[in-house]
C-alpha positions in Angstrom: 50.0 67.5 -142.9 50.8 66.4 -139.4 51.3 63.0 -138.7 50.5 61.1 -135.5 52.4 61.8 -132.1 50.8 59.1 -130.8 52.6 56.2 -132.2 55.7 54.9 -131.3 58.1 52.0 -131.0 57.8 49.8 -127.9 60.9 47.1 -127.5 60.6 44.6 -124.2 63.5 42.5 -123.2 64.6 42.6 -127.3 67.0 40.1 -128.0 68.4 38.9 -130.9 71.4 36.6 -132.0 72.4 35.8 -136.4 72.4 32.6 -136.8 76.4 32.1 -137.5 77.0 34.0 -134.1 77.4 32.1 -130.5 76.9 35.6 -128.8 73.8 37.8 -129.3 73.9 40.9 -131.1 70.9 42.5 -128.6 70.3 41.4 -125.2 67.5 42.6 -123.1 67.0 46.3 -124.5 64.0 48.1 -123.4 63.4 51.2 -124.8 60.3 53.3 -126.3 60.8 56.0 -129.1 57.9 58.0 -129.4 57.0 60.4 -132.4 58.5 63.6 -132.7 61.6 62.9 -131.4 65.0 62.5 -133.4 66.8 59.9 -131.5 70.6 59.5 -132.3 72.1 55.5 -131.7 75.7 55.1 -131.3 78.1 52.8 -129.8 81.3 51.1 -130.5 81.5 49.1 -133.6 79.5 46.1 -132.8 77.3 47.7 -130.3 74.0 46.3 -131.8 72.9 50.0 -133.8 72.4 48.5 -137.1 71.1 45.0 -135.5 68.3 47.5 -133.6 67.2 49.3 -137.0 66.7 46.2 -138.5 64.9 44.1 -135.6 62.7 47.9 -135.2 61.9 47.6 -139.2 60.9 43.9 -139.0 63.3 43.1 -141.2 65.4 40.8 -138.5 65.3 38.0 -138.5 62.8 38.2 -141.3 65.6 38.4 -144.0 68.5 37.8 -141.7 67.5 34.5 -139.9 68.1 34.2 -136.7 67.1 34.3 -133.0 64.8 37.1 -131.8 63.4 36.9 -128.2 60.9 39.6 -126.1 58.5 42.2 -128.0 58.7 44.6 -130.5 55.6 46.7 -131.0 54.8 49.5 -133.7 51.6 51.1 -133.6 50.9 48.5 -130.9 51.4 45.4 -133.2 54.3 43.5 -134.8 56.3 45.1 -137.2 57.6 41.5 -138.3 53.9 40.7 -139.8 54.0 43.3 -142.5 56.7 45.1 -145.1 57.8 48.3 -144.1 56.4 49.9 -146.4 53.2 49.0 -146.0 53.6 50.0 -142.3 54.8 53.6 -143.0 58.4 52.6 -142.1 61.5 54.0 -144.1 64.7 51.8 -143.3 67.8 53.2 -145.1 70.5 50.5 -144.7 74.5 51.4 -144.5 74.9 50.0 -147.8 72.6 52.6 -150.4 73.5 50.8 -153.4 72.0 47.9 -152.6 68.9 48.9 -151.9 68.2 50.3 -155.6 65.1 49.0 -157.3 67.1 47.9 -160.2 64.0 48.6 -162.7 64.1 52.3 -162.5 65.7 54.1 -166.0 66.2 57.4 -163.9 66.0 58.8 -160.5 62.5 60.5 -161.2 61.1 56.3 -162.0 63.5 55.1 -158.8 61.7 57.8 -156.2 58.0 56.4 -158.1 58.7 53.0 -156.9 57.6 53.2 -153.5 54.0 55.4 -154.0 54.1 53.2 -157.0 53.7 49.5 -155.0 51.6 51.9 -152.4 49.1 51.7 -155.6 48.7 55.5 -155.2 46.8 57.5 -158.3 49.4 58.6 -160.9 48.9 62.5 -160.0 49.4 62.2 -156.4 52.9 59.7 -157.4 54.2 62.8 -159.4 53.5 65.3 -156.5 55.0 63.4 -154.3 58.4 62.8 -155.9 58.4 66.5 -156.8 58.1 67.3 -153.4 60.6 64.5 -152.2 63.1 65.9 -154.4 62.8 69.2 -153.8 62.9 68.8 -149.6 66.3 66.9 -150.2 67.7 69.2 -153.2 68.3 66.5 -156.0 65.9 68.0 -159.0 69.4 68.3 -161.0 69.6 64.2 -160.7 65.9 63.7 -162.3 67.0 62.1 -165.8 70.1 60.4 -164.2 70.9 56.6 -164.5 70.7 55.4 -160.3 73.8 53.2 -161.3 75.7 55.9 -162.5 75.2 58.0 -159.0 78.0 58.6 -157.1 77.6 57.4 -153.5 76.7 60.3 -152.0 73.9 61.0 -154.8 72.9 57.4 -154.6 72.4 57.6 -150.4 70.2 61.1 -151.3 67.9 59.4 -154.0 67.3 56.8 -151.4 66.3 59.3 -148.8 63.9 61.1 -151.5 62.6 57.9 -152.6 61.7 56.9 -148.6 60.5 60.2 -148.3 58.0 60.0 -151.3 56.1 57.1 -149.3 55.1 59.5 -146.7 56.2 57.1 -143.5 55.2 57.8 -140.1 59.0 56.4 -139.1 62.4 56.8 -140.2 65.4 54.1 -139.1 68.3 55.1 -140.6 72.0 53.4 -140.4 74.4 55.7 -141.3 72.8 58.2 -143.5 75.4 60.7 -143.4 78.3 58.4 -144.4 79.0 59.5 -148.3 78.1 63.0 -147.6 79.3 66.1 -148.5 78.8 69.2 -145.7 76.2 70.7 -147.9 74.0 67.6 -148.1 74.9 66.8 -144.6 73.3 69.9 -143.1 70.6 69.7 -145.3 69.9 65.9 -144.0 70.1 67.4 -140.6 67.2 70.2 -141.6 65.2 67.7 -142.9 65.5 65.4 -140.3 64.4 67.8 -137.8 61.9 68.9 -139.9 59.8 65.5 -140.4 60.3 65.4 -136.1 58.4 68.6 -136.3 55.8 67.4 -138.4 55.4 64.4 -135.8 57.3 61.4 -137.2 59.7 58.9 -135.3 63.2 59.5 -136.2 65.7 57.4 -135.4 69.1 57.5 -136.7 72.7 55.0 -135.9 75.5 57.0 -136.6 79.2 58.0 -135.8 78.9 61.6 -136.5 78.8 63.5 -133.3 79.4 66.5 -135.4 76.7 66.3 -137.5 74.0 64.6 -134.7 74.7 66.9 -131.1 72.6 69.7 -132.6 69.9 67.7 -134.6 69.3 64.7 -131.9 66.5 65.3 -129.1 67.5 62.1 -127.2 70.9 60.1 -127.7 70.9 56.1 -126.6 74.2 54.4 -126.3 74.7 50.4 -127.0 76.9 48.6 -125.3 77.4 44.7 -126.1 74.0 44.8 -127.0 72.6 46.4 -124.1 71.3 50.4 -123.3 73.9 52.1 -121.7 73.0 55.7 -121.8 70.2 57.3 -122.3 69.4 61.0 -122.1 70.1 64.5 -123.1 73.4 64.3 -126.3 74.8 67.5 -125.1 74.9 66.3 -121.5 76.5 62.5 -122.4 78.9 64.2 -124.7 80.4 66.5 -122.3 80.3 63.6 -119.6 83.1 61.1 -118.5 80.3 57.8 -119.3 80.2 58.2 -123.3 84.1 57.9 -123.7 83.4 54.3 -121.3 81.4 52.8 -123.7 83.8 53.4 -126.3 80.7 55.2 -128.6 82.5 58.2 -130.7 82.4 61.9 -129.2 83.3 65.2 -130.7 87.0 66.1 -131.5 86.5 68.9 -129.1 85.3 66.8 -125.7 87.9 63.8 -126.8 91.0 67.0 -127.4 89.5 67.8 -124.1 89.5 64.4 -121.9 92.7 64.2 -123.0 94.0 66.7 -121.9 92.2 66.5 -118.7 89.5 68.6 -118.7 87.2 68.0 -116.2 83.4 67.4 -116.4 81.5 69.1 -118.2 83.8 69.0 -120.9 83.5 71.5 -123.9 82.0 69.9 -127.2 82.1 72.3 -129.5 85.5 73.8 -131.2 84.2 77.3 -130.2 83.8 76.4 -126.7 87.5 74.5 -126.5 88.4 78.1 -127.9 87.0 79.9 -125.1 89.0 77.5 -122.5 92.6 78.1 -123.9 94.6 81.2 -122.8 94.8 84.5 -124.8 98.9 84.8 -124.2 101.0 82.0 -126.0 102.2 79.4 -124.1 105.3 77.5 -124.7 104.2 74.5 -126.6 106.5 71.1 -125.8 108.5 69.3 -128.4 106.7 71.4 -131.1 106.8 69.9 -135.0 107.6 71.9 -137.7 104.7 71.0 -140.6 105.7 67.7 -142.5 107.7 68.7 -146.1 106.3 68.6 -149.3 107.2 64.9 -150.3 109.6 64.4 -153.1 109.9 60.4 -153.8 109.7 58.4 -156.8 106.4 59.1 -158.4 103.6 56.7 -157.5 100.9 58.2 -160.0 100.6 60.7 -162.7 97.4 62.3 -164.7 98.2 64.2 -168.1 94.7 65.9 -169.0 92.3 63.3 -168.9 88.6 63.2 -169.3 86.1 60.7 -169.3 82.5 60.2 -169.4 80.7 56.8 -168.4 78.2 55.5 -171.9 75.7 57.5 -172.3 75.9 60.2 -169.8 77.6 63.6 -169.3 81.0 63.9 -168.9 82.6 63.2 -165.5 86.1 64.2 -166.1 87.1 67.4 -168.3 90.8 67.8 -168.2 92.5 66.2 -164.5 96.3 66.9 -164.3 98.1 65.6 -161.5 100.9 64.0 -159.7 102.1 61.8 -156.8 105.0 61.1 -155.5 105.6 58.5 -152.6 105.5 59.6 -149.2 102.5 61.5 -150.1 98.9 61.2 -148.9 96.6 63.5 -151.0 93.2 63.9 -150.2 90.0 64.3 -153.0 87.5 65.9 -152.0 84.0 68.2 -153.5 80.7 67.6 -153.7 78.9 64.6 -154.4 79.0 64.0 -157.9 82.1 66.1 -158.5 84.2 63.1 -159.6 86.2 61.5 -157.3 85.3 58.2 -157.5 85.6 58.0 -160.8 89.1 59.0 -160.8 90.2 56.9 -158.2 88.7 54.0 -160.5 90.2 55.6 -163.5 93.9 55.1 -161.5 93.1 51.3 -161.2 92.3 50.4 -164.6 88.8 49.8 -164.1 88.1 52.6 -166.7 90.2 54.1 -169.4 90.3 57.6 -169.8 88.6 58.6 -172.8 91.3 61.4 -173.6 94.7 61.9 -171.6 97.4 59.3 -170.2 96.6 58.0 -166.8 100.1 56.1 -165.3 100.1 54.5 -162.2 103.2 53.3 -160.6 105.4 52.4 -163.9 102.8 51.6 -166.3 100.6 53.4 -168.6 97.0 51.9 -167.6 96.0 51.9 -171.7 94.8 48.1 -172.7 95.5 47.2 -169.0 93.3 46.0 -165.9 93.0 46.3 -162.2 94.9 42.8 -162.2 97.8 44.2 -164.0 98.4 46.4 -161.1 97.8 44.2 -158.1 99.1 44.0 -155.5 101.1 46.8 -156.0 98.5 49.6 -156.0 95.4 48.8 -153.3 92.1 50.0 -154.3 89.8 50.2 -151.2 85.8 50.9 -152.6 83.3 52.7 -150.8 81.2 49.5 -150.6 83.0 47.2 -149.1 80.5 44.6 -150.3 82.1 44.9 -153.8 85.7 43.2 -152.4 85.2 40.8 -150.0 84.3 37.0 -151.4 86.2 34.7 -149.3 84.7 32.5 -146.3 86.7 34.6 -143.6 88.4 37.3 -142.3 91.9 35.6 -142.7 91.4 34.1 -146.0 90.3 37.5 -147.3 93.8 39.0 -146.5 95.3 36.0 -147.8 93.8 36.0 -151.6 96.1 38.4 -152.9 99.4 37.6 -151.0 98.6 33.9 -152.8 98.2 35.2 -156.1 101.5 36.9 -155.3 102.8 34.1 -155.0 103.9 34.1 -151.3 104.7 30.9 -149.0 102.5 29.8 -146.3 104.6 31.2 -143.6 104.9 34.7 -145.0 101.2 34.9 -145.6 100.7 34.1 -142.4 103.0 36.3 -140.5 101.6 39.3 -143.3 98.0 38.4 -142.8 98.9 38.2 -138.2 100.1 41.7 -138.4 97.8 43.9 -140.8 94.7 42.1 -138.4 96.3 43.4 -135.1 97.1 46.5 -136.6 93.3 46.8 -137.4 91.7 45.5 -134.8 90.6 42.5 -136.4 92.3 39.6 -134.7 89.3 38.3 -132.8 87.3 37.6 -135.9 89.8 36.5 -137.8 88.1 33.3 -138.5 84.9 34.5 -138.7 83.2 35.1 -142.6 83.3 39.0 -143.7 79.7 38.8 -143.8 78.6 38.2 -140.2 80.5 41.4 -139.3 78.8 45.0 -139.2 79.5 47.2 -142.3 82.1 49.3 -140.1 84.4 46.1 -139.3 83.5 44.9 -143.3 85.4 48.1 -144.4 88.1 47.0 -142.2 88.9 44.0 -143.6 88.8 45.0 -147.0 91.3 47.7 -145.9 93.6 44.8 -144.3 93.0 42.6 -147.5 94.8 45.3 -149.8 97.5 46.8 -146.5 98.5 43.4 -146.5 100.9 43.0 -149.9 102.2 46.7 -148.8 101.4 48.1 -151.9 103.3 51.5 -152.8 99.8 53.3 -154.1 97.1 53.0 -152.2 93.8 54.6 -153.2 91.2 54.6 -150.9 87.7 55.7 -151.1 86.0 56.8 -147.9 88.4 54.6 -145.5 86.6 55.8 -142.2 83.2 56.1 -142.8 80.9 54.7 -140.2 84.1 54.0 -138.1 84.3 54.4 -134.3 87.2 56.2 -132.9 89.5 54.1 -131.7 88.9 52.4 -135.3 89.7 55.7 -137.1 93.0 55.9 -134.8 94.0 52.7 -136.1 93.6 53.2 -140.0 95.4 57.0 -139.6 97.9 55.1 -138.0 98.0 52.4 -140.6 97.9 54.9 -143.5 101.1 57.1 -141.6 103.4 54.0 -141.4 102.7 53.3 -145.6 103.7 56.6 -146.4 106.6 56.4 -144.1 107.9 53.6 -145.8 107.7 55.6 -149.1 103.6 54.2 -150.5 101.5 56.9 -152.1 98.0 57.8 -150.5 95.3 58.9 -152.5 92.4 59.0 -150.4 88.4 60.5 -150.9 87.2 61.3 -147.6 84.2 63.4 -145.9 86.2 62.9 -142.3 88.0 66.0 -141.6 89.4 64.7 -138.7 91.0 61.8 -140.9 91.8 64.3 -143.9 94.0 66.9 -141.0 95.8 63.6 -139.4 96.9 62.1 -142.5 96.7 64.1 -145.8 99.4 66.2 -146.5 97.9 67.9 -149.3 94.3 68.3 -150.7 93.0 68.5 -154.2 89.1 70.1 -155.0 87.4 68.9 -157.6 84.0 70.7 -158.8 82.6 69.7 -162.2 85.2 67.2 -162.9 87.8 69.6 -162.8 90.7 70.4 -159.7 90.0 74.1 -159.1 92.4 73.9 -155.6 95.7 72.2 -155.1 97.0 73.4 -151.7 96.9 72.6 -147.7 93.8 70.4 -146.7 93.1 73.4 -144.2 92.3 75.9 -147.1 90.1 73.1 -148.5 88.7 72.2 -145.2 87.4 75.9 -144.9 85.6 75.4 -148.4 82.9 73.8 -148.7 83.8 70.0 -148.8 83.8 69.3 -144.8 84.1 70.6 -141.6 87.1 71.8 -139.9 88.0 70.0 -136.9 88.1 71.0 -133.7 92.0 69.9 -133.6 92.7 72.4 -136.3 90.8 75.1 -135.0 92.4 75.2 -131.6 96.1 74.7 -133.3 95.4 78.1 -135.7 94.5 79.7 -132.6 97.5 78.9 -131.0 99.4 79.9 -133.9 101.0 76.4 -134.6 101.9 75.6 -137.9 99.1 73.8 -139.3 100.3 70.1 -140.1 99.0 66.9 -139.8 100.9 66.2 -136.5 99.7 68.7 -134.8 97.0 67.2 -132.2 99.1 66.3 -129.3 100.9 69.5 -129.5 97.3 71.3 -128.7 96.3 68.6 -126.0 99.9 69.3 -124.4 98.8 73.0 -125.0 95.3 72.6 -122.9 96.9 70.2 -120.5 99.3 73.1 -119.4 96.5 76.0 -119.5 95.1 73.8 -117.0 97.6 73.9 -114.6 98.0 77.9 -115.0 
């Protein structure tokens, strides 16, 4: 059934400041979103996207606190007055896990809860979660625990369990974050399906990849304020998105840098079509990085494992790494990968095989037996951060280390510049958006300079110039001779930094190779840097992106 085009969100001089902050997150943003539109958000990190969602939803400074000035209107009256749910408003935060009922015995109950509190008859509650599971392809997850989802499974329940409400509005932080390209183009379908069907869609995201052909409208935050507004294929191509410092494709930002002028391509097939057919001599070109031989930093001899109660995860995982390496996991949602990483820090124990990591066989250990040695970054921040700021964060585990005062703080100076983090030092990990959260809990475990460092989605939700800085950061561990292992759905991050690539399908690796081979499976999408090196016959490496902006920079001189 269609719903109604005729509603729509109305903000007026919207301004809004948390309470621990001197500056304010939104300051005077005017802006209607009407129905049947998919509007993409983006901006650098701490634009004001994720503040917007939740000032739009009513939920800020409802449950935040804070300061909120000028009008908000939905449906012509106050969001703020009722729950979202009552209001026909889905609000997907960037953190899925948290927004679990915690009463539900399976997915089939979680997806209930909503129609449930809606007080809907019992036959038209098991309609609709048939239907909202079969629109987002999770039937196979019915009888599943939610707390034993991976995070791209829990981020899909969530969306089916939205969906199963019937809103006339969707605000949605970061919805593609923890998943794989199959359930990524399938969010895209559906979101341009519930446009069709006349609902408000708006979504705050980094993807450029995954939004230029789903959005209808794309709105840029700057400091809290609109500064773009229009057509995403126009602002992509344009000279004004890479101002703001908002994330663009890897084609237009290969092609600003190598001088392209405006309209810049924003597609890989469209950079294609601007290089020249005859090869050109390519300066200072890099021969593709060696296969790494150092001591070895981690080592799996056939182990499986199953969590209590539920299927197996694991069925039979053999593998090794050697420092200098950075090795990328990747497969589906589901297939694994979390679990192994966890497996590699003690926080499970294999239920048949010999996990070692570093020196020690992790039997009748714990995580704590490994720090600070081996770094274990988790896809939810939330779950490592405790301290009352940013600097004593990255100071916990150089103290339990052991460290003097002046070494922690010379340590704790340099991993915060390195990431950006300098000007919130002193500032608590909380106040911070989820993209600068993931930040610190990368600086908190970068800053012992452990020699294994396992990392589970490291750039997810990150703005460029932040993804820059943790390929950067990751490059100069391995350098000095750490061990990367490192789950990621950013194939822009996986060709920059990973020297190798595992697949895992069905708790099994099915592919050990180059992370181009896996790139053109079905785990992400090949970037645009990758594409335009194969065409110019480059040997495919993970140095390999100034050599192609060199490349276009002299085919525009010819």
């Amino acid at each position: 059934m269609a719903l109604d085009r005729s509603m729509s969100f109305v903000a007026s001089r919207l301004a809004f400041r948390y309470p621990a902050q001197t500056h304010k997150a939104l300051d005077g943003i005017d802006l209607t979103l009407a129905n049947g539109d998919v509007t993409w958000l983006t901006g650098a990190l701490g634009s004001g996207t994720s503040t917007l969602l939740l000032t739009l939803s009513g939920l800020a400074p409802r449950l935040t606190g804070g300061d909120l000035s000028g009008a908000i209107a939905w449906n012509g009256h106050d969001p703020a007055r009722r729950s979202p749910l009552l209001d026909g408003v889905a609000w997907l935060g960037p953190s899925p896990g948290q927004q679990l009922s915690g009463v539900a015995r399976n997915v089939h109950e979680e997806i209930a809860v909503g129609p449930m509190n809606l007080g809907w008859p019992r036959a038209r509650i098991l309609s609709a979660v048939a239907e909202a599971m079969r629109r987002v392809g999770i039937e196979h997850l019915a009888e599943r625990e939610p707390s034993a989802l991976s995070g791209g499974e829990t981020q899909r329940v969530l969306i089916a369990a939205l969906l199963a409400a019937a809103p006339l509005a969707w605000l949605l932080d970061e919805p593609f974050s923890a998943l794989d390209r199959d359930a990524r183009q399938r969010l895209g379908a559906l979101l341009r399906e519930l446009a069709r069907e006349g609902a408000c869609v708006v979504v705050s995201c980094d993807d450029a990849e995954d939004m230029m052909d789903v959005a209808d409208r794309l709105v840029v935050l700057q400091q809290g304020t609109v500064a773009l507004d229009g057509d995403p294929q126009e602002l992509l191509a344009s000279d004004a998105m890479l101002t703001t410092g908002a994330s663009t494709t890897d084609a237009a930002a290969l092609a600003a840098a190598a001088g392209f002028p405006t309209p810049r391509p924003i597609t890989a097939a469209a950079l294609i079509s601007r290089l020249p057919a005859a090869r050109l001599p390519i300066p200072g070109a890099q021969v593709a990085r060696p296969e790494k031989s150092g001591p070895q930093r981690l080592r799996l001899d056939d182990v499986h494992f199953g969590y209590d109660g539920g299927p197996p995860v694991l069925g039979g995982v053999t593998l090794a790494l050697a420092g200098g390496a950075a090795v990328g996991l990747f497969g589906a949602n589901g297939a694994g990968k979390s679990t192994l990483l966890r497996l590699a820090m003690a926080l499970e124990q294999p239920t048949a095989g010999t996990v070692h990591t570093l020196d020690q066989i992790t039997a009748g250990r714990g995580p704590e037996d490994l720090a600070p040695r081996v770094g274990f970054l988790f896809q939810q921040p939330e779950r490592q951060l405790f301290a009352a700021s940013v600097r004593g964060e990255c100071s916990v585990a150089p103290t339990l280390a052991g460290w003097d005062s002046a070494r922690i703080r010379t340590a704790t100076d340099a991993v915060l510049a390195e990431l950006g983090l300098l000007d919130v030092a002193e500032e608590h990990p909380y106040d911070l958006p989820l993209p600068r959260r993931r930040l610190v809990a990368l600086a908190s475990i970068l800053v012992t300079d452990p020699m294994l460092l396992l990392l589970d989605e490291p750039t997810a939700a990150l703005d460029g110039a932040s993804r820059e800085r943790v390929i950067a950061a990751v490059r100069e561990r391995t350098a000095r001779g750490a061990a990367v292992l490192a789950i990621t759905h950013d194939a822009t991050f996986a060709h920059e930094t990973l020297d190798r690539a595992l697949l895992l399908e069905r708790g099994r690796i099915v592919h050990d190779g180059a992370v181009r081979d896996v790139l053109d499976d079905r785990s992400a999408r090949r970037p645009a840097a990758l594409t335009a090196a194969l065409h110019l016959g480059l040997e495919p490496g993970s140095d390999r992106r100034q050599e192609v902006v060199d490349v276009l920079t002299l085919a525009l001189r010819l």
